[in-house]
VOMARNU-631080 format. One record per residue (C-alpha): residue in one letter; chain; y, z, x; residue number from 1. Coordinates in steps of 0.001 Angstrom, whole numbers, plus 500000, padded with zeros to 6 digits. Example, Ala and Ser with C-alpha at 12.3 -4.5 7.8 and 13.67 -1.06 7.14 Angstrom:
residues 2
<r = A c = A c2 = 495500 c3 = 507800 c1 = 512300 k = 1>
<r = S c = A c2 = 498940 c3 = 507140 c1 = 513670 k = 2>
end
This chain:
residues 70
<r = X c = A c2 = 114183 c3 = 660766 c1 = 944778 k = 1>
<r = X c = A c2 = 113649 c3 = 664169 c1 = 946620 k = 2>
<r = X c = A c2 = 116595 c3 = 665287 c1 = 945254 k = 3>
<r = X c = A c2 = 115211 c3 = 665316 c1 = 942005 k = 4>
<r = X c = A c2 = 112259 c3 = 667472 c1 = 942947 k = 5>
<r = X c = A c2 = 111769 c3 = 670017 c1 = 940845 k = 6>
<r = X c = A c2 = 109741 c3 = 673702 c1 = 942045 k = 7>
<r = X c = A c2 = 107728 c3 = 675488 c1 = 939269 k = 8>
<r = X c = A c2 = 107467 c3 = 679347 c1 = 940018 k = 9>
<r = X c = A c2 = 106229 c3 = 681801 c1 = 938199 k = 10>
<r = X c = A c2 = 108618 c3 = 685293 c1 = 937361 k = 11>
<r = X c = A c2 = 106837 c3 = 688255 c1 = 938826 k = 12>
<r = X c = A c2 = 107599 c3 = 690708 c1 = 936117 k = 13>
<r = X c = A c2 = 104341 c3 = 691134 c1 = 934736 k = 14>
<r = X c = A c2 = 105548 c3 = 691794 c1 = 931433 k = 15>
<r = X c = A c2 = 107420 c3 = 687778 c1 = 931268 k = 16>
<r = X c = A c2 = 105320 c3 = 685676 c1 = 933855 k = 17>
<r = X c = A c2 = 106837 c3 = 682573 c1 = 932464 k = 18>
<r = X c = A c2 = 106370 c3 = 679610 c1 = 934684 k = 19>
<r = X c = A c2 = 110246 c3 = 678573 c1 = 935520 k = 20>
<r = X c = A c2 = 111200 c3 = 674851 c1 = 936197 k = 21>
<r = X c = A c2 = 114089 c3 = 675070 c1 = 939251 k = 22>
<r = X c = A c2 = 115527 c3 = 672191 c1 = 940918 k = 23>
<r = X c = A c2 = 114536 c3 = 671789 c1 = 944669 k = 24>
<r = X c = A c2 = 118485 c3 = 672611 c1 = 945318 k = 25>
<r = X c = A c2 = 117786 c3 = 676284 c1 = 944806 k = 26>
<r = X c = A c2 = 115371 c3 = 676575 c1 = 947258 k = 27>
<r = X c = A c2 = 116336 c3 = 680020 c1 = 949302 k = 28>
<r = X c = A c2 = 118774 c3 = 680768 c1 = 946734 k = 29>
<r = X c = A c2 = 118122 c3 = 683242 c1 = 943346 k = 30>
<r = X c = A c2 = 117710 c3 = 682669 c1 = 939927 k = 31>
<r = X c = A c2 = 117562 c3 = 684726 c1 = 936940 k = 32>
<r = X c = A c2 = 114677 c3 = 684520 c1 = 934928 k = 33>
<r = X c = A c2 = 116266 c3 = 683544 c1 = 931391 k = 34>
<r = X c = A c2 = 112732 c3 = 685612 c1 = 929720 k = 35>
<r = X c = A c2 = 113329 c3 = 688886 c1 = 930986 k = 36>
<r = X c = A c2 = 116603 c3 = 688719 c1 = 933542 k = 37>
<r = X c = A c2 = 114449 c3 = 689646 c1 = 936428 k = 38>
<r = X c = A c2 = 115978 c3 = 687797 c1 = 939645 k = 39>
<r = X c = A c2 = 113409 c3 = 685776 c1 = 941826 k = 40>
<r = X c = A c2 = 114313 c3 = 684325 c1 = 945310 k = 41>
<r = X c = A c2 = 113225 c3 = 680586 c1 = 945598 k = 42>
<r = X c = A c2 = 111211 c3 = 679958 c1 = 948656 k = 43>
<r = X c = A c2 = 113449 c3 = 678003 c1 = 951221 k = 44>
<r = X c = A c2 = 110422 c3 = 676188 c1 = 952538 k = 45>
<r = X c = A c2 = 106949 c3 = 674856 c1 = 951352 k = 46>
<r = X c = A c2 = 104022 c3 = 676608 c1 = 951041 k = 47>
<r = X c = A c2 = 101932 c3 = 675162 c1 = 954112 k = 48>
<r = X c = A c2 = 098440 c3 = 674494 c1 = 953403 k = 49>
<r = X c = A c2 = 096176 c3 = 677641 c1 = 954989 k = 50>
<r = X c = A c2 = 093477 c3 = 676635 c1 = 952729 k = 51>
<r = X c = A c2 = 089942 c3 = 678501 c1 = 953548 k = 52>
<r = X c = A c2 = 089146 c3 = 674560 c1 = 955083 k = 53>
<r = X c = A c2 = 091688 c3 = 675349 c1 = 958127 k = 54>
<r = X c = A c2 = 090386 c3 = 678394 c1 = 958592 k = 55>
<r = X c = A c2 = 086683 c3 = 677515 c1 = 958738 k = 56>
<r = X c = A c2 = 087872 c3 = 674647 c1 = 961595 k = 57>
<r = X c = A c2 = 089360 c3 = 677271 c1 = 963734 k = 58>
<r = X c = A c2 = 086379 c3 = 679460 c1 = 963350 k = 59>
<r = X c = A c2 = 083871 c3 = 677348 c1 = 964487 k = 60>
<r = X c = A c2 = 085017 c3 = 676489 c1 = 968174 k = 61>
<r = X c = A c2 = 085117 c3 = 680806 c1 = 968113 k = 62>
<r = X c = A c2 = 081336 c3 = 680474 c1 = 967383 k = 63>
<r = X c = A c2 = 080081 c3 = 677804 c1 = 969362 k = 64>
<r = X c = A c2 = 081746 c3 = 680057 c1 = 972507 k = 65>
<r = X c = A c2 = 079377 c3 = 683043 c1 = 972012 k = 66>
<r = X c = A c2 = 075974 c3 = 681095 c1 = 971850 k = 67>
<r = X c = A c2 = 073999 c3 = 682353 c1 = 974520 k = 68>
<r = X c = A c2 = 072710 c3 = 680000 c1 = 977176 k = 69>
<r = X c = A c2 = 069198 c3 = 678800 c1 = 977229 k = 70>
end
């Protein structure tokens, strides 16, 4: 059920960085960090993918423009 999702984030306090197990109900909502206190805002959406493979596709049609005719 997607209710039952559950987000793993890490705390940003470089002196915890434990890996936190929220449900997906807190998304845009904070949460304490129960390590160190430290309060971290859950992300209200998902990350989208912007891997270095979407990138690469929208590159190349850049290229192919700038070829100089024969």
């Amino acid at each position: 059920m997607p209710g039952d999702e559950v987000i793993r984030i890490m705390c940003p306090n470089l002196g915890c960085q434990r890996v936190l197990a929220v449900p997906s109900s807190a998304r845009g909502k904070l949460v304490r960090c129960r390590g160190c206190g430290s309060n971290i805002r859950i992300p209200a959406n998902r990350p989208t993918d912007s891997g270095p493979s979407s990138q690469a596709s929208q590159q190349a049609p850049a290229q192919q423009q700038h070829k100089p005719a024969a």
